[in-house]
C-alpha angles and dihedrals in degrees: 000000000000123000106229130196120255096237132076141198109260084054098045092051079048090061095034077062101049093046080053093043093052093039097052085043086057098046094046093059097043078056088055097042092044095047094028086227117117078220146008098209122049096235089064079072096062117184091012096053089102095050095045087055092041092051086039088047086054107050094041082062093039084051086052093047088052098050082054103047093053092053090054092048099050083054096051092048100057091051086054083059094048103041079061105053079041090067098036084062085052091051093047091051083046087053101042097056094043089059095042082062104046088050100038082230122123100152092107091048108090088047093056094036083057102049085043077053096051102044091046088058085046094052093040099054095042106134120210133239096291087048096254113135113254105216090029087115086230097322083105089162083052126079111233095224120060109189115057093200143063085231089048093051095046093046083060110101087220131022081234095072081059088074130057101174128128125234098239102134105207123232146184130207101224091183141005103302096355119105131181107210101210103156106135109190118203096230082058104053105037109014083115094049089051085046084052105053092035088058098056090042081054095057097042084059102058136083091275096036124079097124094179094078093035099119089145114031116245104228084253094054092048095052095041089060103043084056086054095050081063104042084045097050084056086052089056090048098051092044085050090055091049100052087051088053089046086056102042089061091041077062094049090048093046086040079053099046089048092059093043090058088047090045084046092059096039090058101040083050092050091051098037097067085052097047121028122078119242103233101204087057089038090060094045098050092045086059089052097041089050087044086042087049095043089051098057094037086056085049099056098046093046093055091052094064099047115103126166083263087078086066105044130096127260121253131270116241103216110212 
């Protein structure tokens, strides 16, 4: 008769699976401890998949709120920089003409009126980071002033030829609906300083002007400046306000970029307890998948070496 193993073949495919099943078990928690993801593929998330998608979706567009909203604020803070210099020109024309009147002396004006001139274009047709002009009102390829000396502007027949920006107010969305308006134009902002300093050119050029050899004021010319102390002190006060509005929205777009960091963490937290393996119960369970794996490995083997000759007596040995 023949000697047949132990085993058959139903038990020995059992114990093929379960060498499979341990080994796909094991392979599947080296994965999670080498790529720190419970899972490459969302369906490896089961029930959680949709809000995983829905807490990834969200901080991709609350990413996207934050880019744009630095952008906005460096821009608006450069304009807080430069609203200031603005009224500090203001301040200086203001000056200027206070003092050509205390000492009956304008001769210096029309110096000091051109290089004020001069560093308010320069100001006014700065261009950010990207080369658009700041205060260009959506003409961003146009500068937004259009004369580059004091003669030029007062040769103009109106301040308002001296802008040729248009009226588009920027704006950035820092969240989903809500929206900070932060354009600044330069006609807007400084359409009063440029009045200002056309006016006095104007005057200059006329028959009672010519403040370059006024070491002792005309009557006219005396009169004509003390109303200007006065038009210019209202310039000042126009280009203060603005620079506090400038501000204001610099605080709406920091307060915004605060809530989109702590939106950030919230969200990467969210997804990171879906996602991300825990590496103490990642290393347990590796030791109990490899001894899981052995076990059925030594089984196997085992079983395939069993035959009915392993239960049966020894042989007599007959004397």
């Amino acid at each position: 008769m023949s000697i047949d193993r132990v085993a058959t073949a139903s038990q020995s495919a059992y114990f093929l699976a379960q060498i499979e099943s341990a080994g796909s078990a094991l392979d599947t928690t080296q994965q999670q401890i080498a790529s720190g993801v419970k899972s490459t593929t969302y369906a490896g998330f089961g029930n959680q998949t949709q809000v995983l998608t829905a807490t990834l979706a969200a901080d991709a567009r609350n990413g996207a709120y934050t880019t744009a909203t630095n952008l906005a604020s460096t821009q608006v803070s450069e304009q807080d920089t430069q609203l200031t210099s603005l009224s500090s020109l203001a301040a200086q024309l203001q000056q200027a003409i206070g003092d050509a009147v205390a000492n009956n002396d304008a001769s210096s004006l029309m110096t000091q009126a051109q290089s004020i001139f001069q560093q308010a274009e320069s100001i006014l047709n700065s261009k950010d980071a990207n080369g658009d002009y700041i205060y260009s009102g959506g003409k961003t390829d146009t500068p937004p002033v259009t004369v580059n000396s004091l003669s030029a502007l007062q040769a103009l027949p109106s301040v308002a030829g001296a802008f040729a920006n248009g009226n588009l107010q920027k704006s950035v969305e820092v969240a989903d609906g809500v929206n900070v308006s932060y354009g600044i134009t330069a006609s807007g902002v400084a359409t009063g300083l440029m009045q200002a300093l056309k006016d006095i050119a104007d005057f200059d050029a006329g028959p009672t002007g010519n403040f370059n050899v006024a070491t002792s004021l005309t009557s006219a010319q005396n009169n004509f400046l003390t109303g200007e102390i006065s038009a210019v002190n209202t310039v000042n006060t126009g280009l203060t306000s603005a620079t506090a509005a400038n501000g204001y929205v610099a605080n709406q777009l920091s307060d915004a970029l605060s809530q989109q960091a702590s939106m950030d963490t919230l969200y990467k937290g969210f997804a990171s307890n879906i996602q991300d393996t825990n590496m103490a119960q990642a290393a347990t369970q590796l030791s109990l998948n490899q001894t899981q794996l052995q076990a059925a490995l030594q089984v196997t083997a085992g079983l395939h070496q069993l035959s009915l000759l392993n239960y049966l007596p020894a042989a007599s040995t007959i004397g």
